[in-house]
Phi, psi and omega in degrees: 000152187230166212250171166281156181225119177254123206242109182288172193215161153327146174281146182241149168256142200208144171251130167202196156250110215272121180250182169273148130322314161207141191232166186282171195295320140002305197119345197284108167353046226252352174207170224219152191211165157281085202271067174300169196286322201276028167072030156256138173262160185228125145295114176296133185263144203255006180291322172248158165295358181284328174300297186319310196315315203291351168304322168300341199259008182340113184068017155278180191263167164219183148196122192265138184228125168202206152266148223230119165242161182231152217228082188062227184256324195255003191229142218240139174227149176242140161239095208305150196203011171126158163212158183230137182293142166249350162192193200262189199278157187322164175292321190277357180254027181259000000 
């Protein structure tokens, strides 16, 4: 079996847009990403509260500082350690 391997990284600041990731059969949302500028989406880890928080913040712009774990090989988590909304959300998602 082979296990997931979680590799911390640096703390990071990453500017993006928060979208959902994944959803119940329904529609609803159960988990949340980063859309960043440099074209990654990074999953928010839902472990503290500043992540949780950022669900609330659905299509805005942020910028986030937290610690960057990698999830096997292709997929990046952040775990927010804080953020500040840059502006208010895009035109085209209002």
């Amino acid at each position: 079996m082979i296990k997931d391997i979680y590799r911390d990284l640096d703390k990071i600041q990453l500017d993006g847009i928060i979208i959902p990731t994944a959803w119940q059969e329904n529609g609803t949302p159960i988990a949340w990403g980063l859309s960043a500028v440099d074209e990654v989406i990074y999953q928010i880890d839902m472990e503290n509260e500043a992540g949780r928080e950022l669900k609330k913040l659905l299509k805005k712009k942020i910028k986030i500082t937290g610690q960057l774990t990698k999830k096997g090989q292709h997929q990046k988590e952040i775990k927010v350690h804080s953020f500040t909304i840059l502006e208010d959300p895009l035109p085209e998602f209002r």
